[in-house]
N, C-alpha and C positions, 0 to 999 in steps of 0.2 A: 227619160233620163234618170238615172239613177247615184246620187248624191252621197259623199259620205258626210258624216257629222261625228265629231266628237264633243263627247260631253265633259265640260272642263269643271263641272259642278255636279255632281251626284245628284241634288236636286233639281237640276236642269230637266224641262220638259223638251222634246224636241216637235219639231215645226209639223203641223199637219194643218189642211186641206178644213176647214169648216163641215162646207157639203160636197158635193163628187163634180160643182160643176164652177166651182171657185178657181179663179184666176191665181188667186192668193196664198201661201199656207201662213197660217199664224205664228206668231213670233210671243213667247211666253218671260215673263217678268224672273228671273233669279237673282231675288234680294236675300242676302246670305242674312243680313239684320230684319227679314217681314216686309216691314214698307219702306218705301220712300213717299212723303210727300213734295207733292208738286207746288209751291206757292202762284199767288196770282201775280206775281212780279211778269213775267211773261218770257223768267229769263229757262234759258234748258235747259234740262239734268239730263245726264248719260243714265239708263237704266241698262243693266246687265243682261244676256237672257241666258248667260252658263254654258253657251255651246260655239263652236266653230264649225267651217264649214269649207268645202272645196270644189268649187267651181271648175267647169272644166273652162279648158284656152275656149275663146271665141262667144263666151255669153257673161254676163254680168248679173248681179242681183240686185233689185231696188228697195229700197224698206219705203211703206209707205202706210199711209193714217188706216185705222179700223175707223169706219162710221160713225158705229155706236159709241165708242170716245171721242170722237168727231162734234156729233150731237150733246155729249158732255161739254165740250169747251176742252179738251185738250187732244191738241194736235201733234201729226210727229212731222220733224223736218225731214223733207228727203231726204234719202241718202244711199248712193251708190258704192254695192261693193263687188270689188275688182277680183279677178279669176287668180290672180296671186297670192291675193290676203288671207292668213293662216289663225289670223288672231281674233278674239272672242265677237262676237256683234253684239252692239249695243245700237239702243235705239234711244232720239234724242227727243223724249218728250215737252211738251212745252203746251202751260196750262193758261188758256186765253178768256177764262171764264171768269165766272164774278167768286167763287169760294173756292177753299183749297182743294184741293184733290191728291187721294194716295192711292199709288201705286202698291199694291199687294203680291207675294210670290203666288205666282202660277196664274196670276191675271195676264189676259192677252191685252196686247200694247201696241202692237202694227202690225202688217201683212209682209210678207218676202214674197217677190214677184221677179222672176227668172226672165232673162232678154237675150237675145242673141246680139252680138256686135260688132257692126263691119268694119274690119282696117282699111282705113282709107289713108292717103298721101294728099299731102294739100301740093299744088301747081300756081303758082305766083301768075295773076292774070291781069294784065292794062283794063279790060275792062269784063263785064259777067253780062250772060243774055237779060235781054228785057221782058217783064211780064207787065199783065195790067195792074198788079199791084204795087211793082216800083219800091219807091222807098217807104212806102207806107207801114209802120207797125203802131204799136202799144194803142187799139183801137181803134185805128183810122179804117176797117171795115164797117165801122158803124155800131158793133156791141161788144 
């Protein structure tokens, strides 16, 4: 699949691939002022990455955490973006660690990870089949 992007920031890097067998392509920082820091508050910042992007109908994109900031103590929230959205991506970092952390231009920040997505109709039902797991969730498998 082949993807356009535009760069809404001249210094904007666009999304590439790590290694050739990455799920992932990386999503890069375009802070027009260098950094932003992240405080240990735990609350989010929008970070910028300077580009757009166009989806075709029937797949979605997900932003999601790099490791290695992972392993830092800052995470990113998920976030889903829709085959219509025209407008810049940002990724919503959020620092879970015990010191501040800054975010730098051209540091990578999260991954974009492309999904296909089925239209579905939902059908009003009295009642839904039975399995052996019932109503069981939020760990009632046992881990």
């Amino acid at each position: 699949m082949k993807l356009k992007v535009k760069k809404l920031n001249p210094k904007a890097i666009l999304p590439k691939k790590a290694t050739e067998g990455a799920s992932g392509h990386d999503l890069f920082a375009c802070i027009d002022d260098g950094s932003i820091t992240l405080d240990r508050d735990g609350d989010p910042q929008l970070v910028p990455t300077g580009i757009a992007i166009e989806i075709p109908s029937g797949f979605d994109a997900q932003i999601r955490p790099r490791s290695g900031l992972s392993l830092k103590g800052v995470g990113v929230t998920f976030g889903t973006i829709d085959s219509d959205y025209r407008g810049e991506l940002k990724v919503a970092l959020i620092n879970l660690g015990t010191e501040h952390f800054r975010v730098t231009r051209g540091m990578r920040i999260a991954q974009l990870v492309f999904a296909r997505v089925e239209s579905v109709t939902f059908r009003r039902a009295a009642e839904l089949g039975a399995t052996s797991r019932g109503e069981g969730g939020f760990g009632s498998t046992g881990h």
